[in-house]
C-alpha positions in Angstrom: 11.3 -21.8 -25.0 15.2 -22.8 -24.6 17.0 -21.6 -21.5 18.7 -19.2 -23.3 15.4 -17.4 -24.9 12.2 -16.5 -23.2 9.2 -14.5 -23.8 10.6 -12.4 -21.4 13.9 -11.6 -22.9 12.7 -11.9 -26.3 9.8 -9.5 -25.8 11.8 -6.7 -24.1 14.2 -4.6 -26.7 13.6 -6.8 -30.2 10.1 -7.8 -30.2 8.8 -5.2 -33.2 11.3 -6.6 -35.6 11.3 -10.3 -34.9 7.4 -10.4 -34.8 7.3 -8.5 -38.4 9.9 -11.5 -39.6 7.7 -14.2 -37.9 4.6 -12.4 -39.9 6.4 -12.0 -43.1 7.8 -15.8 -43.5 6.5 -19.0 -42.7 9.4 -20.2 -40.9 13.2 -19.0 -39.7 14.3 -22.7 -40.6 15.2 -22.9 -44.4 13.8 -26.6 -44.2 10.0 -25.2 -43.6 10.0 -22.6 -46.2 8.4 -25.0 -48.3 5.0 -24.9 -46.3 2.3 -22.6 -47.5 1.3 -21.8 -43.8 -1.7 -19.4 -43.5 -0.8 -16.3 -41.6 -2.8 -13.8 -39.7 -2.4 -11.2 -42.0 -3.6 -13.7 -45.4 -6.7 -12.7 -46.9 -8.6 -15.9 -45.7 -8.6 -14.5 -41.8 -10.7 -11.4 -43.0 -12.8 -13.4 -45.7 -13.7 -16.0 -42.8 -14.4 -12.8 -40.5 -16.7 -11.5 -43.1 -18.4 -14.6 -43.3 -19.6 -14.5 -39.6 -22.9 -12.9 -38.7 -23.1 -9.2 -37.5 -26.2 -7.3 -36.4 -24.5 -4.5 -37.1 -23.9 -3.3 -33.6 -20.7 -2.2 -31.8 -19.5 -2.5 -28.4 -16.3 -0.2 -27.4 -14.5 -1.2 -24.5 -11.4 1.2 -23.4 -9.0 -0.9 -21.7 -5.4 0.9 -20.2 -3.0 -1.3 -18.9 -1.3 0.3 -16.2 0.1 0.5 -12.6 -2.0 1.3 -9.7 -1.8 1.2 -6.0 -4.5 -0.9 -4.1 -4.7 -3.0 -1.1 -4.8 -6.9 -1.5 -5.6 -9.2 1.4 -5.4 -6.2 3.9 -1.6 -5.6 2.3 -1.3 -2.1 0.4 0.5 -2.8 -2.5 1.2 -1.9 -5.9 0.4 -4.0 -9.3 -1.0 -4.2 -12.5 -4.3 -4.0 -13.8 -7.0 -2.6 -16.3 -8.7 0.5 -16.0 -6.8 0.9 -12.3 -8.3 -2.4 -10.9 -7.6 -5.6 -10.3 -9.9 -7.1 -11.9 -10.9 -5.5 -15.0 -14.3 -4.3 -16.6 -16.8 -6.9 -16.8 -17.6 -6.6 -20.9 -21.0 -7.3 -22.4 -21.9 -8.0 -25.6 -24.7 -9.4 -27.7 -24.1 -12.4 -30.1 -23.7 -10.7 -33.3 -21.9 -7.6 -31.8 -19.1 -6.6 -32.9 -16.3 -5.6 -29.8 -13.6 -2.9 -30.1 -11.5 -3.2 -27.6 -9.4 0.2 -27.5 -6.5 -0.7 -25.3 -3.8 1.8 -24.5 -0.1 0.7 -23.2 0.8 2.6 -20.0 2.9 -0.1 -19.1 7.4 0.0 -18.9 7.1 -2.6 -21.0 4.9 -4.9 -23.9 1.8 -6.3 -23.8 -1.5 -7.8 -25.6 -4.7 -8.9 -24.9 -6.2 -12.5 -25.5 -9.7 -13.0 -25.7 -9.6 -16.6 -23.9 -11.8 -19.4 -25.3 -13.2 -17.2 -28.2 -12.8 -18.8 -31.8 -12.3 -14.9 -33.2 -10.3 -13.6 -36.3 -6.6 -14.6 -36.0 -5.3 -11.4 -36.1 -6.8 -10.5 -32.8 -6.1 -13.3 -30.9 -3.6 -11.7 -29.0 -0.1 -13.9 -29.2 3.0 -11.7 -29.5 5.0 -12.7 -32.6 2.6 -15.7 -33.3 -0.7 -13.2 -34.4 0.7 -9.8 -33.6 3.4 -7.9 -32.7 3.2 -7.2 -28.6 1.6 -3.4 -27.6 5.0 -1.2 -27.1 5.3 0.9 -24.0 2.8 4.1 -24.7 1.4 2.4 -28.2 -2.0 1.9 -28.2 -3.9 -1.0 -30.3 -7.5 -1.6 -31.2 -9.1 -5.2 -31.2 -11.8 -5.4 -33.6 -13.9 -9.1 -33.8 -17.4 -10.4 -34.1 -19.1 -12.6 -31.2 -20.7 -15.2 -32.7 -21.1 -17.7 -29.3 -22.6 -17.0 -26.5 -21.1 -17.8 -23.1 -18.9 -16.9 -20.1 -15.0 -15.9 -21.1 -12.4 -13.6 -20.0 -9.6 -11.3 -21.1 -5.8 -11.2 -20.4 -2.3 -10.5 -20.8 -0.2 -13.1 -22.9 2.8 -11.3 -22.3 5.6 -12.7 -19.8 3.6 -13.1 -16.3 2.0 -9.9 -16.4 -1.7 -11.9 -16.1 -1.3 -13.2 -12.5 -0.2 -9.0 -11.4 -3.7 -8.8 -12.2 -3.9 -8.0 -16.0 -7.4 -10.0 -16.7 -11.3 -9.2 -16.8 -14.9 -11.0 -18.0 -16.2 -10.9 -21.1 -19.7 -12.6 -20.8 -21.5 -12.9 -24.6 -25.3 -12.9 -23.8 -27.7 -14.5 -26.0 -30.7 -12.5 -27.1 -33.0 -16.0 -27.2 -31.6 -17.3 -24.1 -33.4 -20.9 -23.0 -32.5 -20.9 -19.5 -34.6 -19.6 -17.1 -32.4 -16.9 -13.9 -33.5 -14.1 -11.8 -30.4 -12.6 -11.5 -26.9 -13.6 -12.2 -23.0 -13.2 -11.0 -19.5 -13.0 -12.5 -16.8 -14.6 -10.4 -13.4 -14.4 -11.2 -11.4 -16.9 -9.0 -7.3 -15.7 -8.8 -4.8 -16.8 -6.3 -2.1 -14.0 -5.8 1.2 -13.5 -4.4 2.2 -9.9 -6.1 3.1 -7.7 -3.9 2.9 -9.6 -0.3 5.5 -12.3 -1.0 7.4 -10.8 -4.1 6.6 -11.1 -7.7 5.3 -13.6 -10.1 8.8 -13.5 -12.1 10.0 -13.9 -8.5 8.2 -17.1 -8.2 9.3 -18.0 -11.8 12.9 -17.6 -11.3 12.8 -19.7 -7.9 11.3 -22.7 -9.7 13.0 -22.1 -12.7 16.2 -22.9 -10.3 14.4 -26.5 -10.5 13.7 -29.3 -7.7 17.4 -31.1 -8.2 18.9 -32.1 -4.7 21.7 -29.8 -5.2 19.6 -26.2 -5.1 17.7 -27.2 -1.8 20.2 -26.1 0.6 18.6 -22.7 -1.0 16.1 -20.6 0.9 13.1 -21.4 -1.2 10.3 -18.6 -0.6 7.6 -19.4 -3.2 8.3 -23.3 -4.0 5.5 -25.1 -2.7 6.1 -28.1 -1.8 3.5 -31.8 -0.7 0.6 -29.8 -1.8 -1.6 -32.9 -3.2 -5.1 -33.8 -4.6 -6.3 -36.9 -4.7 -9.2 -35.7 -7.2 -6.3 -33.8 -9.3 -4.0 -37.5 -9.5 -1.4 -36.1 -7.4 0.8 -33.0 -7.2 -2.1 -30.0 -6.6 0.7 -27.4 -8.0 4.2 -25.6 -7.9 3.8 -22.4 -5.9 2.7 -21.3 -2.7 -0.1 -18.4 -3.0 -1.0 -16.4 0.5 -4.0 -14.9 -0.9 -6.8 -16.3 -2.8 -9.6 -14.0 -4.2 -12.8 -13.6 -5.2 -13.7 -10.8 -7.5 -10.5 -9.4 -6.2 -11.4 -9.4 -2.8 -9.9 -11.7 -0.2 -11.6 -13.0 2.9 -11.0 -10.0 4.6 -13.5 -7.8 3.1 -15.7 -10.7 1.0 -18.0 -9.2 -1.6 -21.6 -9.7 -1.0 -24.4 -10.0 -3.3 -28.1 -8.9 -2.5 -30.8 -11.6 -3.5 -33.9 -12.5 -2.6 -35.4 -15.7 -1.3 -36.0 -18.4 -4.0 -34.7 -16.4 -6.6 -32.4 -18.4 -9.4 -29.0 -16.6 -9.7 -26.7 -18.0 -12.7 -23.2 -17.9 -11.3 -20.7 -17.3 -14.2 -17.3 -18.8 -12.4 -14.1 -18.1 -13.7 -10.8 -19.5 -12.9 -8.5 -16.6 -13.4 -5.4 -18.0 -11.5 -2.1 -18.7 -12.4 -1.3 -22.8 -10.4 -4.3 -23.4 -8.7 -7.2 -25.2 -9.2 -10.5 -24.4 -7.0 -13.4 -26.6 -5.6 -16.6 -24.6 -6.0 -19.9 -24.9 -4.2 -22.3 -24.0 -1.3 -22.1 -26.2 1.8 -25.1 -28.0 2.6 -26.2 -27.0 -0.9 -26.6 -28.4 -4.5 -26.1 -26.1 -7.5 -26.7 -26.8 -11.3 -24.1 -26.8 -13.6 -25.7 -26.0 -17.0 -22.2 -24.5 -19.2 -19.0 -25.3 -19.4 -16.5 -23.1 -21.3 -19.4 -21.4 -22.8 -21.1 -24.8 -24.1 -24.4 -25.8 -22.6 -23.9 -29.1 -20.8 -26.8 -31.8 -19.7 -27.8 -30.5 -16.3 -26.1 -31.7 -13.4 -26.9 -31.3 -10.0 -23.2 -31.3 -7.3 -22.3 -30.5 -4.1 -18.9 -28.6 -5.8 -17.4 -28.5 -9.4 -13.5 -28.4 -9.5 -12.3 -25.5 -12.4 -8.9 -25.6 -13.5 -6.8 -22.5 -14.6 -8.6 -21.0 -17.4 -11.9 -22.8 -17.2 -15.8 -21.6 -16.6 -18.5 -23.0 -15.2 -22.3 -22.0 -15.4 -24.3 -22.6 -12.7 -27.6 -22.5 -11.1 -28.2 -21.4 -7.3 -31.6 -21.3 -5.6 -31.0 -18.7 -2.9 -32.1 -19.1 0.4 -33.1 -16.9 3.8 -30.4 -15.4 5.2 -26.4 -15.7 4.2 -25.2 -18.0 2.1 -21.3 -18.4 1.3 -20.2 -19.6 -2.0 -16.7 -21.1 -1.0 -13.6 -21.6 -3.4 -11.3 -24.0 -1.7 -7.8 -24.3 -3.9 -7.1 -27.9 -4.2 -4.1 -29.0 -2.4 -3.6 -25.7 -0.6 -4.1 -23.7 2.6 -6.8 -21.0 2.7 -10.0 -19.8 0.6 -12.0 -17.2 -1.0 -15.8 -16.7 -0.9 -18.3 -14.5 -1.8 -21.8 -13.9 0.6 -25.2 -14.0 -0.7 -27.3 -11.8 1.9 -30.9 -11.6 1.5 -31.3 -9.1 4.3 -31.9 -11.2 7.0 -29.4 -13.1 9.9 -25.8 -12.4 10.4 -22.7 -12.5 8.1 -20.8 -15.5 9.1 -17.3 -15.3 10.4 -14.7 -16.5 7.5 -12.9 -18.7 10.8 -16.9 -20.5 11.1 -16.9 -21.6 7.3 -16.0 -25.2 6.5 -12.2 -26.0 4.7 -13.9 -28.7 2.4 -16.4 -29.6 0.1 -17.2 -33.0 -0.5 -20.4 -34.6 -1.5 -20.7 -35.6 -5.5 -18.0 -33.5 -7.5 -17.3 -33.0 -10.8 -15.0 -31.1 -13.2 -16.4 -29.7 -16.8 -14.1 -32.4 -18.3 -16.5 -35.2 -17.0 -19.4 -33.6 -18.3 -21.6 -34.2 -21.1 -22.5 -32.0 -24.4 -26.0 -31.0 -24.7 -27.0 -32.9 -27.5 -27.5 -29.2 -29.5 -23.8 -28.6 -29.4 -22.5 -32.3 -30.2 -20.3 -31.7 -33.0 -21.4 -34.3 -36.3 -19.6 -37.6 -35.7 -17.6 -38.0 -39.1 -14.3 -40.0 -39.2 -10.9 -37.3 -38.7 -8.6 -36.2 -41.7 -5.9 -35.6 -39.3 -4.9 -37.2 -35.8 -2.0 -35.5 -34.1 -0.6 -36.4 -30.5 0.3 -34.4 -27.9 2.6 -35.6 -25.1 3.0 -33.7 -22.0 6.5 -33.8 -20.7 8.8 -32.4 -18.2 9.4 -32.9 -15.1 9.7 -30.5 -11.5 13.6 -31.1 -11.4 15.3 -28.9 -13.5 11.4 -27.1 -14.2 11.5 -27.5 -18.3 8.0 -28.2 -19.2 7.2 -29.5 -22.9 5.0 -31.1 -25.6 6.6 -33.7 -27.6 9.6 -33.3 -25.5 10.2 -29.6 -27.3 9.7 -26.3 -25.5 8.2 -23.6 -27.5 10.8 -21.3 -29.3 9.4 -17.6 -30.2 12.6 -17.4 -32.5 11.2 -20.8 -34.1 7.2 -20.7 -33.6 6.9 -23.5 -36.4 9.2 -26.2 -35.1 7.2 -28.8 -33.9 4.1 -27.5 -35.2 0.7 -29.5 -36.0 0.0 -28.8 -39.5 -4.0 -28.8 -40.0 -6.2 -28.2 -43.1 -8.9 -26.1 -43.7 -12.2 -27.4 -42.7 -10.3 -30.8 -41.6 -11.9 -32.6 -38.6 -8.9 -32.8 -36.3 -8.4 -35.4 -33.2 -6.2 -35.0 -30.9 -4.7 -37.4 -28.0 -3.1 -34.8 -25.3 -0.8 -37.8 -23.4 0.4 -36.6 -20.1 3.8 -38.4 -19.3 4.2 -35.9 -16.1 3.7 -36.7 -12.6 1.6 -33.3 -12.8 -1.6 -32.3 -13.8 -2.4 -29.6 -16.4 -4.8 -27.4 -17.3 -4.6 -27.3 -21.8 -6.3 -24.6 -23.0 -6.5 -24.5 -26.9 -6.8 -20.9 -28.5 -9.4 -19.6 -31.7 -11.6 -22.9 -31.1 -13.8 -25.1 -29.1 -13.2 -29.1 -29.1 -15.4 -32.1 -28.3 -14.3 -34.4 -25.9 -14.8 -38.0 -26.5 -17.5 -40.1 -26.2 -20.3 -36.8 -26.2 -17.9 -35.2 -23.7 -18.4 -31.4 -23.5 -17.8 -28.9 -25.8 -14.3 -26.8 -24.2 -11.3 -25.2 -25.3 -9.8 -25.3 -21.4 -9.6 -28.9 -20.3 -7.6 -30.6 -17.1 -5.4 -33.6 -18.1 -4.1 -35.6 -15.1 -0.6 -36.9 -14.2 -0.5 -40.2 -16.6 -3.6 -39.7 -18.5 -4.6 -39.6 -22.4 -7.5 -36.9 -22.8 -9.1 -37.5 -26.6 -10.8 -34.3 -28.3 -11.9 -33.6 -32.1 -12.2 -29.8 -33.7 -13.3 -29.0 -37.1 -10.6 -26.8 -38.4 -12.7 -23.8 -39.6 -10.5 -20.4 -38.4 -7.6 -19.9 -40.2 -4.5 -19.0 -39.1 -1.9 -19.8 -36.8 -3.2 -20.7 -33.2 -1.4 -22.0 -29.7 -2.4 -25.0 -27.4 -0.6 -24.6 -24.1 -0.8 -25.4 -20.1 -3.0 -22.7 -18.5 -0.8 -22.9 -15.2 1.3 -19.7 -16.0 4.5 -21.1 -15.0 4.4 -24.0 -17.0 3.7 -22.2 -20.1 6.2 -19.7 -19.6 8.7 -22.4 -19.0 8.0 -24.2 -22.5 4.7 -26.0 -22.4 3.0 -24.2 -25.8 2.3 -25.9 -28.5 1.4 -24.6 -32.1 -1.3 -25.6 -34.5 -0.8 -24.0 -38.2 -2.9 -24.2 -40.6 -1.2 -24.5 -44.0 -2.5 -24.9 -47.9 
């Protein structure tokens, strides 16, 4: 995106007709028309759709996107959310289901759903002008894909900044011959919010959109955030300051507790719904099991915390013990916390003021873990290597790949052309002084050297992450920073898959 054109802009009064011209031709610039790019609406999206397994079940989820009025962090307030919360329905499905997601506008303004980390049918992946034109204001639009992996994902806006008002749910695939072995399990979703107690999140955007240059700082700056570090993050711990941090929508004020017994295995789905922060995971004085990341099983590994980056999950396993126990989120770099309580009827609730401000110990990140060996994918040399650099900078807030911000009037400039069924590597270089969370849509890469199987993975400030694909989903599909403000302010990449 160019200073002059954003989603936000672009999106509002001329959306319908410049997403049916982006569907329609491969490219705006005469210089591309020459590539045979496959589109979401070409036959091969619903012949590969076709070609996935179905059990021949359906699972309807209504989803309305509207306003509501709530209370946040003790603040009453009013934001955006599904189904009048604000965090949406937990979905459930089967591998082999197929979802319909009926999802009705209610919304002043556009919107989609993306159905994050899922390698789905292009046309339902949710992109405005890249696989569909946006949802108009009272329009309503069905989503209609197979599940073919099981695992822990999530749903959101990829409209504007409408996800961090609150626009996001789970979507948890179960498999019907599960191997691990749980009593009872529980869906986090992690979010740090600001909507509605310190302004908006297109408040926050246009303050740090202003940019870090020495001549705006005589400005009042209300959401800049500024010497927030982590060591374990390389540096900068991110842009904007946050005064509420939440756990399944609840902030420390009124923590959600879940009823267990003693000794019983719970499998903790944890999702990292926010928009800049990254959260430390874990249970003082307590190990837990990572056993997924992304939806991928992982060899076992036993931490005192796990760090999740914007857009990541992590599986775990917890053996509960007598009394309360707190599960603790601590965002990296930041002030405050969110936590859940395990209660097993016995003792006293402990007072959020009592509750340790770290977790230290061993700690990982799902980027440092390892595949299981049945998700490795077949070592075979690449048809097609394609770097990524990460650039920009704080100062005048342009974020980039290949020094380009994304263009909705140009979606194909700059893009990394792939072939069907090519085994892809990538090298995602990050010549920032920041840290960022890539997420890659409509597929699931290997990291190197048996790394885990993701589609969500934290680069640091300086660093060269390796991953290979195979390139078997058709269609047109972005790779982009999962910290919301980054991506809005250029950071999307495209990867089109041509003839």
């Amino acid at each position: 995106m160019n200073s002059s054109f954003t989603r936000r802009t672009f999106l509002g009064a001329s959306l319908a007709t410049a997403a049916t011209a982006a569907l329609a031709s491969c490219s705006p610039s005469p210089a591309a028309k020459t590539v045979d790019r496959i589109l979401p609406t070409d036959r091969l999206v619903s012949q590969y759709e076709d070609s996935r397994s179905s059990n021949g079940t359906t699972v309807t989820q209504k989803l309305s996107a509207g306003v509501f009025d709530t209370t946040v962090a003790g603040i009453a307030l009013s934001t955006w959310g599904y189904n009048g919360a604000v965090n949406g329905p937990v979905i459930r499905a089967k591998t082999g289901d197929t979802l319909n997601a009926q999802v009705a506008n209610a919304l002043a303004e556009s919107t989609s759903v993306h159905w994050h980390g899922l390698a789905l049918r292009n046309d339902a992946d949710g992109v405005p002008v890249v696989t569909q034109p946006a949802i108009k204001p009272g329009a309503n639009f069905d989503y209609t894909f197979r599940l073919n992996h099981p695992g822990t994902y999530w749903y959101h806006s990829h409209v504007d900044m409408q996800r961090e008002r609150g626009l996001s749910g789970a979507l948890i695939i179960e498999d019907p011959r599960e191997p691990l072995l749980y009593d009872q399990e529980w869906v986090i979703m992690l979010d740090d919010w600001l909507d509605g107690i310190t302004g908006t999140p297109e408040d926050a955007l246009d303050e740090l959109s202003m940019g870090m240059d020495m001549s705006g700082m005589d400005m009042p700056m209300t959401h800049m955030l500024m010497g927030a570090t982590s060591s374990y993050l390389g540096g900068d711990a991110g842009d904007v300051s946050m005064p509420a941090h939440l756990f399944n929508g609840k902030a420390t004020q009124d923590a959600e507790v879940f009823q267990s017994r003693p000794g019983n295995r719970i499998r903790l789905r944890i999702i990292n719904a926010a928009g800049d922060t990254a959260y430390r995971v874990g249970v003082p004085g307590q190990r837990i099991t990572l056993t997924h990341t992304d939806g991928f099983p992982v060899q076992h590994e036993d931490v005192d915390a796990v760090v999740l980056g914007m857009g990541e999950r992590i599986d775990a396993i917890l053996t509960v013990q007598d009394g309360y126990t707190p599960l603790l989120a601590i965002p990296e770099g930041k002030d405050g916390r969110a936590y859940g309580l395990i209660s097993t009827g016995s003792g006293t609730a402990p007072d959020a003021a009592t509750l340790p401000s770290t977790l230290d110990g061993t700690v990982t990140d799902g980027g440092r873990l390892t595949a299981d060996e049945s998700v490795l994918l077949t070592a075979t040399k690449p048809d097609r290597i394609h770097t990524m650099r990460l650039t920009g900078s704080m100062g005048k807030y342009d974020w980039s790949i290949n020094g380009r911000r994304f263009d909705m009037k140009k979606p194909f400039a700059g893009a990394f052309d792939i072939g069907l069924d090519e085994r892809v590597q990538v090298k995602m270089v990050n010549d920032t002084s920041m840290w960022h969370p890539m997420h890659l849509h409509g597929h699931s890469f290997q990291l190197s050297n048996n790394g885990a199987r993701k589609d969500t993975v934290i680069v640091r400030s300086k660093e060269t992450v390796t991953f290979e694909f195979d390139a078997d989903n058709p269609g047109q599909w972005i790779a982009h920073c999962h910290n919301a403000y980054h991506a809005e302010r250029g950071m999307i990449g495209l990867f089109s898959y041509v003839r």
